[in-house]
C-alpha positions in Angstrom: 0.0 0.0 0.0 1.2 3.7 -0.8 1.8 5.8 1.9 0.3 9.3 1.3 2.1 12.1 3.2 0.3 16.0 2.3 2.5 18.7 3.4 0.6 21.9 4.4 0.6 25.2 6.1 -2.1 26.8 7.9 -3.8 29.2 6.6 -3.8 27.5 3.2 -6.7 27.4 1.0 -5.4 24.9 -2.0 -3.9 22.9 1.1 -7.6 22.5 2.1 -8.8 21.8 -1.1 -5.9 19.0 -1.4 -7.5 17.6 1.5 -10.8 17.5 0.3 -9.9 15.9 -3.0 -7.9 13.0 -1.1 -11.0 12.9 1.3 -12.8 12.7 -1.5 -11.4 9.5 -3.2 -11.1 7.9 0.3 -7.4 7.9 0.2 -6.3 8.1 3.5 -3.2 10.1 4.0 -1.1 11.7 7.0 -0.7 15.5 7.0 2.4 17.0 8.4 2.1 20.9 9.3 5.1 22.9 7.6 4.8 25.5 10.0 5.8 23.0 12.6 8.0 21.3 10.9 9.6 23.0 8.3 12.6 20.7 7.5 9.2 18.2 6.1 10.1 20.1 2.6 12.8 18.5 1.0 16.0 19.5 1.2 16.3 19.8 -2.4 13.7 22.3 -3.1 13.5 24.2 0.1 14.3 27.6 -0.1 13.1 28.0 -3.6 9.7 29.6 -3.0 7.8 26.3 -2.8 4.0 26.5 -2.9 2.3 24.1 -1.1 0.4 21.4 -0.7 3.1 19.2 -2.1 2.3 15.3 -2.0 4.5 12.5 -1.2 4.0 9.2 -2.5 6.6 7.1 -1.4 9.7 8.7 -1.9 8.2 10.7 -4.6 7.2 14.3 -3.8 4.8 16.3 -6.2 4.5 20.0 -5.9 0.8 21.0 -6.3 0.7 24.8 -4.9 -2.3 25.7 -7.0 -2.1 23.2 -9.8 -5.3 21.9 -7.9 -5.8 19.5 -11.5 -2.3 18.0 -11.3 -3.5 16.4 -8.1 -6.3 15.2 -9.8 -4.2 13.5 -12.3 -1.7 11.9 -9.4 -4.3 11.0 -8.0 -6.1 8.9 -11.2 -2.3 8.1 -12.3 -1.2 6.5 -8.8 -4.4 4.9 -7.6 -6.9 4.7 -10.5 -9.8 7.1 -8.8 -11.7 9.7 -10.6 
């Protein structure tokens, strides 16, 4: 089984609507709060004006910030929902 990490920030309004979507296609995934922890963003992008949400897959990451329809596409890609 994948394990679905969304990294967020509060105050985020395509964060929330990440959540939604995932809630949405009953994938059932762990949030971790960026503004808790903010060495969660990889270390190879961090620094470089990342939007968020970005999803983790495995060790895959996938920047979403407002590309709200990318996620969509992950989400049919990676676990055949619609």
């Amino acid at each position: 089984m994948n394990q679905i990490k969304l990294l967020t920030i509060k105050g985020c309004h395509n964060c929330e609507l990440a959540k939604e979507m995932l809630d949405r296609h009953g994938l059932i995934f762990s949030e971790i709060d960026c503004d808790q922890d903010p060495n969660a963003i990889p270390e190879s992008i961090r620094g470089n004006n990342v939007l968020l949400p970005i999803l983790k897959v495995q060790d895959n990451h996938f920047i979403i910030g407002n590309r709200l329809e990318y996620l969509q596409e992950i989400i049919q890609k990676l676990f055949g929902a619609s």
